[in-house]
Backbone as XML, in Angstrom:
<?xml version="1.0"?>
<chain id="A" units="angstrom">
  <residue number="1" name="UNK">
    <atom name="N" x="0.847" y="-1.175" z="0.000"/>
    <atom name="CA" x="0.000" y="0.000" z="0.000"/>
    <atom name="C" x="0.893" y="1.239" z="0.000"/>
  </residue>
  <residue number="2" name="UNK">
    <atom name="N" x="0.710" y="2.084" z="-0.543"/>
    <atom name="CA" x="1.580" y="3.140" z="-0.855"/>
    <atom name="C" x="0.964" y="4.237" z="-0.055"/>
  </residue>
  <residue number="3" name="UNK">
    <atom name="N" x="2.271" y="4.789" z="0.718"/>
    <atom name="CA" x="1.472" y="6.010" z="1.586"/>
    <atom name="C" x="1.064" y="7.168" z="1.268"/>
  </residue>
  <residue number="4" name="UNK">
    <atom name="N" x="-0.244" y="7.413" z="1.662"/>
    <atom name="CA" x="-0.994" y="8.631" z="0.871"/>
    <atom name="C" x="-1.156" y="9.778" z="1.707"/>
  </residue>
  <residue number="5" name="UNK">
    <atom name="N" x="-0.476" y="9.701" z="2.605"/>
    <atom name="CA" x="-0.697" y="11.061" z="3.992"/>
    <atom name="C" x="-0.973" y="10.096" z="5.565"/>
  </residue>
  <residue number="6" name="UNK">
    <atom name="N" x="-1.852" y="11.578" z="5.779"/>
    <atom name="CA" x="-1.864" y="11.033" z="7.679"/>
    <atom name="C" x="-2.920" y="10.152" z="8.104"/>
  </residue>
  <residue number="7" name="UNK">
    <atom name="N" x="-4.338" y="10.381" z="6.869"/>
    <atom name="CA" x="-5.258" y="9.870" z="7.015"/>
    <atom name="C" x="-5.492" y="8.129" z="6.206"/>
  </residue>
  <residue number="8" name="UNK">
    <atom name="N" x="-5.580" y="7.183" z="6.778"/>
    <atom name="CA" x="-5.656" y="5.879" z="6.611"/>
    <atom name="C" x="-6.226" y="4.943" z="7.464"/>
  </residue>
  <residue number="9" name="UNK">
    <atom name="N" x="-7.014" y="4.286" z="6.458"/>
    <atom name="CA" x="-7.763" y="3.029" z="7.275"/>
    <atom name="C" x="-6.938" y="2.005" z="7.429"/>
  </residue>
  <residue number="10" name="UNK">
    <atom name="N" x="-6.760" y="1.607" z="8.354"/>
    <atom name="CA" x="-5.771" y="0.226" z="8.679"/>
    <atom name="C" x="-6.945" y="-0.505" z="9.492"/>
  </residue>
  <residue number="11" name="UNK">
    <atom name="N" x="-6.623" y="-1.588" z="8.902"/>
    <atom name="CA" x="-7.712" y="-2.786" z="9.915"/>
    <atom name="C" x="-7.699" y="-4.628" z="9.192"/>
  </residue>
  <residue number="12" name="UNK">
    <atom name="N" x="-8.509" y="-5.442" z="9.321"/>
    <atom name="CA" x="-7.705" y="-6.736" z="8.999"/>
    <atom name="C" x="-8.466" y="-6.593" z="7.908"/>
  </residue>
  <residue number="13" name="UNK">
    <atom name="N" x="-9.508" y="-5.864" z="6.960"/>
    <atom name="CA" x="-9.064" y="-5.504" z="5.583"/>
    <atom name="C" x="-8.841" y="-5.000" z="4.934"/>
  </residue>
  <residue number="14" name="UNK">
    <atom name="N" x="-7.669" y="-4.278" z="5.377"/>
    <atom name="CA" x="-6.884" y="-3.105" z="4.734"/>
    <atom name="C" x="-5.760" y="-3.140" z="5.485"/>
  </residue>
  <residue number="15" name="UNK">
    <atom name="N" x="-5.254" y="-4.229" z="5.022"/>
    <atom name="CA" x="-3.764" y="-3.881" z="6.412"/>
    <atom name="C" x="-2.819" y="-2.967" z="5.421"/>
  </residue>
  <residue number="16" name="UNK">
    <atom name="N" x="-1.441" y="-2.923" z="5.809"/>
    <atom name="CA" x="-0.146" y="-2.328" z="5.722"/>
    <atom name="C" x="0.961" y="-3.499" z="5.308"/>
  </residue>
  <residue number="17" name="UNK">
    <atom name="N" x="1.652" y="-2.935" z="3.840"/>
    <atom name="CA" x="2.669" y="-4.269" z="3.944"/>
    <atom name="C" x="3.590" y="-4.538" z="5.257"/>
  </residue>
  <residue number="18" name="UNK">
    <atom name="N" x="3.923" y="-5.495" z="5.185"/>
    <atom name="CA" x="4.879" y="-6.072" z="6.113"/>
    <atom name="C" x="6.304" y="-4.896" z="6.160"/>
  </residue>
  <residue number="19" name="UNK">
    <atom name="N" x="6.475" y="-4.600" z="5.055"/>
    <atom name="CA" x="7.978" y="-3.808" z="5.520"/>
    <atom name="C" x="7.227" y="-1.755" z="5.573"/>
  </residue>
  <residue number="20" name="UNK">
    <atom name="N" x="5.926" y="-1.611" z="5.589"/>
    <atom name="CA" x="5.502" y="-0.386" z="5.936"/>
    <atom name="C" x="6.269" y="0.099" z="7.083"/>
  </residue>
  <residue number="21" name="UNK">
    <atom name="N" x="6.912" y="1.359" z="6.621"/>
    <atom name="CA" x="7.457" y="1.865" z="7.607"/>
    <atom name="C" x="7.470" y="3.825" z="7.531"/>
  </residue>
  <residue number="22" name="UNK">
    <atom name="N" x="6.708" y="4.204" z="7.982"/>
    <atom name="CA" x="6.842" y="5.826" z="8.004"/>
    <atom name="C" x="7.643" y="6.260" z="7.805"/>
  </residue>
  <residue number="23" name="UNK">
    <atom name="N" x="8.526" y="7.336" z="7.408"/>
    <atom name="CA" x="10.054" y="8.167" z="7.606"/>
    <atom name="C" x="10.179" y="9.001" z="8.113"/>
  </residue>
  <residue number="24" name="UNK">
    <atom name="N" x="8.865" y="9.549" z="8.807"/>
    <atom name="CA" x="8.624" y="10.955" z="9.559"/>
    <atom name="C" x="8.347" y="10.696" z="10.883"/>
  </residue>
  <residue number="25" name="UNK">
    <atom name="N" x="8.385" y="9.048" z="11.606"/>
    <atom name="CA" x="8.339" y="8.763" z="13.134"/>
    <atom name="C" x="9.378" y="9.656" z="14.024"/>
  </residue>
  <residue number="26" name="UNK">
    <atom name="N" x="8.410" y="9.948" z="15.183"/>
    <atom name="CA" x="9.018" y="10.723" z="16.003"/>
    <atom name="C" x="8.735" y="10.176" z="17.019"/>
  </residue>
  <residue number="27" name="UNK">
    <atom name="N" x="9.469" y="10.371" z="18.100"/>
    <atom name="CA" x="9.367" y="9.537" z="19.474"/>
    <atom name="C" x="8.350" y="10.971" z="20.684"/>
  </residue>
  <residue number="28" name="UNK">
    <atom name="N" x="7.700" y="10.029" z="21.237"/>
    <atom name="CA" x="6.830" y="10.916" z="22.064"/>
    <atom name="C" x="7.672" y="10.902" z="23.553"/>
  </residue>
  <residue number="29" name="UNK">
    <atom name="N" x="8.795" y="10.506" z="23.468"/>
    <atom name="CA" x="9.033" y="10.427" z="24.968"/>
    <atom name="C" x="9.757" y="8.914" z="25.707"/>
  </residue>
  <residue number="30" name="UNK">
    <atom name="N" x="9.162" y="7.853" z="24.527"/>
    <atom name="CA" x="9.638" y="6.759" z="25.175"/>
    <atom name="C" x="9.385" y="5.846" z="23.436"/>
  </residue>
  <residue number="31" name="UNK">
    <atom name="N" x="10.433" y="4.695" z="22.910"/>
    <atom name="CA" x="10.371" y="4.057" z="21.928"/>
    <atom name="C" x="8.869" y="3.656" z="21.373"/>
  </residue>
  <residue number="32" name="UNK">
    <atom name="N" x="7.970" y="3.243" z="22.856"/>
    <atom name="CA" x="7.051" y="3.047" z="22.331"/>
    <atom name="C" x="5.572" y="3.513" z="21.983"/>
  </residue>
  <residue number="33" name="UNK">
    <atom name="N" x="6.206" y="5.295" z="21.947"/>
    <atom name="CA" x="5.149" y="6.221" z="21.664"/>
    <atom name="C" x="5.894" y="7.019" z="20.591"/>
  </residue>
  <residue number="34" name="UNK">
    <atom name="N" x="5.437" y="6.542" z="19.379"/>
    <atom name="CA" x="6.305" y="7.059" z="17.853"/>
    <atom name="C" x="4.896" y="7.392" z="17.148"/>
  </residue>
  <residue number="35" name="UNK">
    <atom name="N" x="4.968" y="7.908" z="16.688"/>
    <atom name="CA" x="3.957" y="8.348" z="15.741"/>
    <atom name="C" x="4.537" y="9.339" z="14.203"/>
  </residue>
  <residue number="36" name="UNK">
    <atom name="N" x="3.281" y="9.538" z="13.244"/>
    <atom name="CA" x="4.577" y="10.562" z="12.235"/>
    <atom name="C" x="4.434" y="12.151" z="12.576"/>
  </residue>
  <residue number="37" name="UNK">
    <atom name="N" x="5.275" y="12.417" z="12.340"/>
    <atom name="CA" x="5.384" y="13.966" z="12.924"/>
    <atom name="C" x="4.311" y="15.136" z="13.108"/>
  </residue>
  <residue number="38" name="UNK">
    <atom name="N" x="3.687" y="15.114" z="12.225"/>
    <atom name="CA" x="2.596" y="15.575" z="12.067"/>
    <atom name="C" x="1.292" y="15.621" z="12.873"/>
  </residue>
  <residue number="39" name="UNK">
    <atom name="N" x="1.258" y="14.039" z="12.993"/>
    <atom name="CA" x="0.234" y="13.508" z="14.181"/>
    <atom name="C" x="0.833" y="13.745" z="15.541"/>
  </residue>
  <residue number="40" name="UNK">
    <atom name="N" x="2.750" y="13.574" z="15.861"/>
    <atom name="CA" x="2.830" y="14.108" z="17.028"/>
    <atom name="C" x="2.991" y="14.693" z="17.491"/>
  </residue>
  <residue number="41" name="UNK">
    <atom name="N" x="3.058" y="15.963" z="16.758"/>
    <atom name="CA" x="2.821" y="17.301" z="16.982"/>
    <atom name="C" x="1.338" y="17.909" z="17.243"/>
  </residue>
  <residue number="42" name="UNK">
    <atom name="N" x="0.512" y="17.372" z="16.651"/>
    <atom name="CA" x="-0.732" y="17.515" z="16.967"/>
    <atom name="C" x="-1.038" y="16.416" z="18.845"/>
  </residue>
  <residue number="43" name="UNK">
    <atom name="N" x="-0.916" y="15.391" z="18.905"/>
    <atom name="CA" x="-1.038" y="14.823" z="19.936"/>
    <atom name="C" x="-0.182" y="15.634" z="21.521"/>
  </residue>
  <residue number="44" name="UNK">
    <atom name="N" x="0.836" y="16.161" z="20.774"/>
    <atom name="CA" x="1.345" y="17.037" z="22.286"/>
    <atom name="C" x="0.840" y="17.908" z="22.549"/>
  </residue>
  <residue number="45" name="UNK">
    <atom name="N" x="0.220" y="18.825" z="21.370"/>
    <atom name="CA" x="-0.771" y="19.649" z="22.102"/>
    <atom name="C" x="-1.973" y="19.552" z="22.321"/>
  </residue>
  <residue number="46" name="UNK">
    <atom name="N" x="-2.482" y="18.406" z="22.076"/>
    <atom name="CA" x="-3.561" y="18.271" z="22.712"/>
    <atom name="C" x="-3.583" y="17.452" z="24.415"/>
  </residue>
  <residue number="47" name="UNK">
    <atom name="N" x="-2.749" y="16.854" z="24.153"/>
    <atom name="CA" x="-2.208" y="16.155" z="25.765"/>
    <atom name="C" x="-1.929" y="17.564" z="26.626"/>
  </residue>
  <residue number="48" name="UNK">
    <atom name="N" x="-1.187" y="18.689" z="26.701"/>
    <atom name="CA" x="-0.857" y="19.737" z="27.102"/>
    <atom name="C" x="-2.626" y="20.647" z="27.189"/>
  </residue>
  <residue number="49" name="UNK">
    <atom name="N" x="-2.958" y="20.657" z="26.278"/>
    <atom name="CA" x="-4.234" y="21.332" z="26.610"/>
    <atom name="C" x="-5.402" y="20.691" z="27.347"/>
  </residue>
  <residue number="50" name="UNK">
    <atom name="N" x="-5.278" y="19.065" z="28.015"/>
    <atom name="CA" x="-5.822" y="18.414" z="28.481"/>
    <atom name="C" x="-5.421" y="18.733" z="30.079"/>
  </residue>
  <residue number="51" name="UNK">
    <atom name="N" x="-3.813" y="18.734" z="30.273"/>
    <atom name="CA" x="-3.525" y="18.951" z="31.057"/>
    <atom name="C" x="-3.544" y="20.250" z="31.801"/>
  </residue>
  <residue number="52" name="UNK">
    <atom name="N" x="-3.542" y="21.307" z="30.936"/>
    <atom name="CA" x="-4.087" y="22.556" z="31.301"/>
    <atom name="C" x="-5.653" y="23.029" z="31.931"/>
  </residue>
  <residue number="53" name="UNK">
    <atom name="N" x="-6.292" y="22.213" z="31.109"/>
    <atom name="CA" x="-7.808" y="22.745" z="31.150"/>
    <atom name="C" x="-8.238" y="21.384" z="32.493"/>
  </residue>
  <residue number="54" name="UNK">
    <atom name="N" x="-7.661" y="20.076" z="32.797"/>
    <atom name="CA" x="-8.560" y="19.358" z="33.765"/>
    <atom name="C" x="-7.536" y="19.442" z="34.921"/>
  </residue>
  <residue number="55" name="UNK">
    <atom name="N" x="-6.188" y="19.651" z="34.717"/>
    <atom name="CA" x="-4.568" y="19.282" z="35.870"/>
    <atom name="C" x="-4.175" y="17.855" z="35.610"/>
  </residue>
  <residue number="56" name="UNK">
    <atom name="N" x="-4.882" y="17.122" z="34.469"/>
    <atom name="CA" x="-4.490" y="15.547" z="34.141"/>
    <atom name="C" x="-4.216" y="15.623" z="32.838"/>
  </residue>
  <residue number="57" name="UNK">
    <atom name="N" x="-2.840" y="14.552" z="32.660"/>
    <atom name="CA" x="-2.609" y="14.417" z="31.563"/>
    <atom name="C" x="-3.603" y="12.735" z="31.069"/>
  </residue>
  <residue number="58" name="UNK">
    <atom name="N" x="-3.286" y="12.707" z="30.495"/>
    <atom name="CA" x="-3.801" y="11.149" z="29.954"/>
    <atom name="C" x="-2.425" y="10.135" z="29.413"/>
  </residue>
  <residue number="59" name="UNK">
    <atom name="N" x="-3.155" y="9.120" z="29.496"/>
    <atom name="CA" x="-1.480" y="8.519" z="29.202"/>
    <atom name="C" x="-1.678" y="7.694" z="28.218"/>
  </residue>
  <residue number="60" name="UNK">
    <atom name="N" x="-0.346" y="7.984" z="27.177"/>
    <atom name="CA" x="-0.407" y="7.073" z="25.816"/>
    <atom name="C" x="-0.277" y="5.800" z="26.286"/>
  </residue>
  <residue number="61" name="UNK">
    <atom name="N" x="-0.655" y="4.751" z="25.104"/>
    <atom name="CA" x="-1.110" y="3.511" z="25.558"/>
    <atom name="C" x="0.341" y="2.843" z="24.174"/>
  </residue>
  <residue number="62" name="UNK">
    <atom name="N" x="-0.144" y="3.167" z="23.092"/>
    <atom name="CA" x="1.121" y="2.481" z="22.052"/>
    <atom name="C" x="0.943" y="3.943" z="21.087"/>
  </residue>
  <residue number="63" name="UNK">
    <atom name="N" x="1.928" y="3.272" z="20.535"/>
    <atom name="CA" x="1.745" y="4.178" z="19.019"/>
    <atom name="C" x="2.113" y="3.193" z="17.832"/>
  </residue>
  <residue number="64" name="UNK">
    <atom name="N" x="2.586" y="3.620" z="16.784"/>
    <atom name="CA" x="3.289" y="3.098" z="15.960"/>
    <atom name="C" x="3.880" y="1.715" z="15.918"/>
  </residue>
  <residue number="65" name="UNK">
    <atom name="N" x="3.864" y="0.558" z="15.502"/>
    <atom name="CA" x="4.424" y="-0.492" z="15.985"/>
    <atom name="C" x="5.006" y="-1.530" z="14.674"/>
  </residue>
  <residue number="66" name="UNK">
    <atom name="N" x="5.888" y="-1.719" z="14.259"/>
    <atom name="CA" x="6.345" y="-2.369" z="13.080"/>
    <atom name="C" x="5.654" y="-3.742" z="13.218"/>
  </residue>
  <residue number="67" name="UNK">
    <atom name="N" x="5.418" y="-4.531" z="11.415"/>
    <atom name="CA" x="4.851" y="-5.628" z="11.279"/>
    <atom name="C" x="6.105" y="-6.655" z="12.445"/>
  </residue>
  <residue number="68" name="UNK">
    <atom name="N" x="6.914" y="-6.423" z="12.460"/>
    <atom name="CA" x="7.078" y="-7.829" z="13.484"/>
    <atom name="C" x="6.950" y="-7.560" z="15.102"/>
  </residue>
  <residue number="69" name="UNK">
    <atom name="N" x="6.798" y="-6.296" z="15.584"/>
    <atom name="CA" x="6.537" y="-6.111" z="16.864"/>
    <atom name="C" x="5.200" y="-6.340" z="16.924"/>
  </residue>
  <residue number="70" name="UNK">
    <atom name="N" x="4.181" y="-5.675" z="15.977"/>
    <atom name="CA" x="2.614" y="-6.139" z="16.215"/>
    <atom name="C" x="2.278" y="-7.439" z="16.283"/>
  </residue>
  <residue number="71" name="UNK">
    <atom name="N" x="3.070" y="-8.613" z="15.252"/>
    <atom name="CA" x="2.797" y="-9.713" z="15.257"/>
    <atom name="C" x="4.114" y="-10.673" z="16.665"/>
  </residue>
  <residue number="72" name="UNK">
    <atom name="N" x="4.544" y="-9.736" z="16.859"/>
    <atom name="CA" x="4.663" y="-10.542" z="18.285"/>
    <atom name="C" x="4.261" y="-10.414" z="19.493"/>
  </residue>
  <residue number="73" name="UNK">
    <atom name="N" x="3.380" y="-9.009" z="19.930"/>
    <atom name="CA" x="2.761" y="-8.710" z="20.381"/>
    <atom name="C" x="1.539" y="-9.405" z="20.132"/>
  </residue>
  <residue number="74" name="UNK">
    <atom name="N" x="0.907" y="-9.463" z="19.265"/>
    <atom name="CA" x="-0.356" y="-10.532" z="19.097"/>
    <atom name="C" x="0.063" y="-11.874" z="19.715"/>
  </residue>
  <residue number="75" name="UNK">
    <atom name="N" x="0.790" y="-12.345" z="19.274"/>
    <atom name="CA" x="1.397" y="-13.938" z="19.534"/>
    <atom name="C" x="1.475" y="-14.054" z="21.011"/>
  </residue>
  <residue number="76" name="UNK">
    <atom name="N" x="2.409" y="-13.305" z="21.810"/>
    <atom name="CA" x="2.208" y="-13.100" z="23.151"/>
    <atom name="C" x="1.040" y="-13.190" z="23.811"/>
  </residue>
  <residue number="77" name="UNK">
    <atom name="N" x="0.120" y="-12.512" z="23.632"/>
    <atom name="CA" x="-1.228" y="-12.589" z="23.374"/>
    <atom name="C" x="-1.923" y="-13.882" z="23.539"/>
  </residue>
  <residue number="78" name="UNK">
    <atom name="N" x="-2.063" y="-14.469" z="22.443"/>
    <atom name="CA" x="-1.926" y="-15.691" z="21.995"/>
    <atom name="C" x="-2.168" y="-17.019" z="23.196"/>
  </residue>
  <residue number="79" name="UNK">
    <atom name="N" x="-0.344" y="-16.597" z="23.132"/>
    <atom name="CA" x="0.333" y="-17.673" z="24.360"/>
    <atom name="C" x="-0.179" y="-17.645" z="25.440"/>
  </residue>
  <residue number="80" name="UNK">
    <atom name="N" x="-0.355" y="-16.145" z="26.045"/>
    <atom name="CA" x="-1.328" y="-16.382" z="27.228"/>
    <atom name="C" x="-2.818" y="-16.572" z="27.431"/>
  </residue>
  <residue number="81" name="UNK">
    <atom name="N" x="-3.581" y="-16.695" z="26.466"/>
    <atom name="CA" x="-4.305" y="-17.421" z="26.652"/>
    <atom name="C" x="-4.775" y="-18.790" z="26.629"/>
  </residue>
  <residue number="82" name="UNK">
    <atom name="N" x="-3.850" y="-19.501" z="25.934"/>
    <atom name="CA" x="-3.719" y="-20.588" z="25.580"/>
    <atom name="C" x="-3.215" y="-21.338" z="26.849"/>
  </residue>
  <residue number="83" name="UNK">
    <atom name="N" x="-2.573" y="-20.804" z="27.873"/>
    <atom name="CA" x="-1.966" y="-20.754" z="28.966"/>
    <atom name="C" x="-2.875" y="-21.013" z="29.749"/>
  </residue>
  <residue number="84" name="UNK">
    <atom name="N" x="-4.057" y="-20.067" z="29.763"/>
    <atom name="CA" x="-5.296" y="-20.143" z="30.461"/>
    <atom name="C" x="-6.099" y="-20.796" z="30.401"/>
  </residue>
  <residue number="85" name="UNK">
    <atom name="N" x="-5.909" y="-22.044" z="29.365"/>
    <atom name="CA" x="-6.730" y="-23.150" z="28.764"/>
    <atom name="C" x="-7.714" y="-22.830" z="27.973"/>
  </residue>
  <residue number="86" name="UNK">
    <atom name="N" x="-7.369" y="-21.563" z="26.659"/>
    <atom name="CA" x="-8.351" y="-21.680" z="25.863"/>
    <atom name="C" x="-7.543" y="-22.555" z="24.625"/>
  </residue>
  <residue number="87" name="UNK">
    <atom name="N" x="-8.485" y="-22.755" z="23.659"/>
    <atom name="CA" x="-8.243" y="-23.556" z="22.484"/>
    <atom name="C" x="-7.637" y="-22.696" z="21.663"/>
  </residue>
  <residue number="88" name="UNK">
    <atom name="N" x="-6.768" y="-22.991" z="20.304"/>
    <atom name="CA" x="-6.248" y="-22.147" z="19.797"/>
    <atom name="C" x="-7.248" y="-20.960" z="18.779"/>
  </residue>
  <residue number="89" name="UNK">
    <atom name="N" x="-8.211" y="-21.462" z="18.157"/>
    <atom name="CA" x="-9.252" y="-21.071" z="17.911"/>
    <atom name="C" x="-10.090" y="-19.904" z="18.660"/>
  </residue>
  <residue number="90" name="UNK">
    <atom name="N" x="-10.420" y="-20.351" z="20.273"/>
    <atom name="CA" x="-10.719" y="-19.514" z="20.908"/>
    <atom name="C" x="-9.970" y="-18.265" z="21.347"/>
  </residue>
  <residue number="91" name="UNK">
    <atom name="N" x="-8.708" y="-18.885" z="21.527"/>
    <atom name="CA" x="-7.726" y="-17.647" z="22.172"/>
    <atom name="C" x="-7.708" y="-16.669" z="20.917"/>
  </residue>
  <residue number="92" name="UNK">
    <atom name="N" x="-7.495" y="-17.444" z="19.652"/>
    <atom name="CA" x="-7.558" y="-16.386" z="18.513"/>
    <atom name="C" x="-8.622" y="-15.130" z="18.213"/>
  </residue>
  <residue number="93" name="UNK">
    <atom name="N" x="-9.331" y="-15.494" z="18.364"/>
    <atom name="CA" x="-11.064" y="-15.548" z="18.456"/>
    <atom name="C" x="-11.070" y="-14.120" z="19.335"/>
  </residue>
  <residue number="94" name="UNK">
    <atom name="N" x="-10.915" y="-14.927" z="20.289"/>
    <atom name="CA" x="-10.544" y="-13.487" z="21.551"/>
    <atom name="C" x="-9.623" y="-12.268" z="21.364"/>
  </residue>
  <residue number="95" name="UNK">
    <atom name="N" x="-8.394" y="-12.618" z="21.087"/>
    <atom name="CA" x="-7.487" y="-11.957" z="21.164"/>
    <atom name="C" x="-7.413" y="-10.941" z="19.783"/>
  </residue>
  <residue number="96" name="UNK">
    <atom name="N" x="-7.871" y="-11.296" z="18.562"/>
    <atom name="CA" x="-8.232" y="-10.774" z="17.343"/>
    <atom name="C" x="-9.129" y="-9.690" z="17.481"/>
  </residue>
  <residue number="97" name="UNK">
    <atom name="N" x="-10.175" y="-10.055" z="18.701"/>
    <atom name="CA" x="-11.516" y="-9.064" z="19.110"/>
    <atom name="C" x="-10.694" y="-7.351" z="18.989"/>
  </residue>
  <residue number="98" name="UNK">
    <atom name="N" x="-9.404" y="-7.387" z="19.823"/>
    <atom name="CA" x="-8.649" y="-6.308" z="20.466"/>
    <atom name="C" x="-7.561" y="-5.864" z="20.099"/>
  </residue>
  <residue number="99" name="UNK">
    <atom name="N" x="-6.926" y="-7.061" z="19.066"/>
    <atom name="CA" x="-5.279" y="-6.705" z="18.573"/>
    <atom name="C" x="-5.558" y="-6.900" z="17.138"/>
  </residue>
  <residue number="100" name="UNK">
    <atom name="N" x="-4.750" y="-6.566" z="16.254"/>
    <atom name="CA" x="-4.402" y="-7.320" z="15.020"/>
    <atom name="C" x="-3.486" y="-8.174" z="14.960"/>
  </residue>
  <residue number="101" name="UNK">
    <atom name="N" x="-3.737" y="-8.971" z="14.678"/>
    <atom name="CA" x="-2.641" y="-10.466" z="14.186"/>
    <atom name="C" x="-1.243" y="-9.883" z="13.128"/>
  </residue>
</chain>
């Protein structure tokens, strides 16, 4: 898929090739809050004006995540439920609900 700007549907039908990689990632603070520049420039000031207007910031959860960190992050996933005695099917099932594979 060839990148067309900031705005994009990503989801399990419309994914991102495997070697998709932004050139404009910027780090929010910690490796695993990257986003492209644009968006994180927009996201700091809105975190800052959150924090201004309530005295709370909010806290990033992920950002940006390359095809083999997402898919090992899913897998992890995975494992622990499977751990928990679901079936592989089920754990998939589940875990698909919330992550992408």
């Amino acid at each position: 898929m060839e990148d067309s700007g900031l705005l994009r549907v990503v989801n399990k039908n419309h994914p991102v090739g495997k070697s998709h990689k932004p050139t404009d990632l910027v780090s929010l603070g910690h490796e695993e809050y990257r986003m492209r520049s644009e968006a994180g420039d927009m996201m700091v000031a809105m975190l800052d004006a959150c924090k201004a207007e309530t005295g709370k910031r909010p806290v990033l959860v992920s950002g940006y995540r390359s095809y083999n960190r997402q898919n090992s992050t899913f897998n992890i996933r995975i494992n622990k439920k499977l751990s928990q005695g679901y079936s592989y099917e089920d754990a998939y099932r589940e875990v698909s609900w919330y992550s992408a594979p």
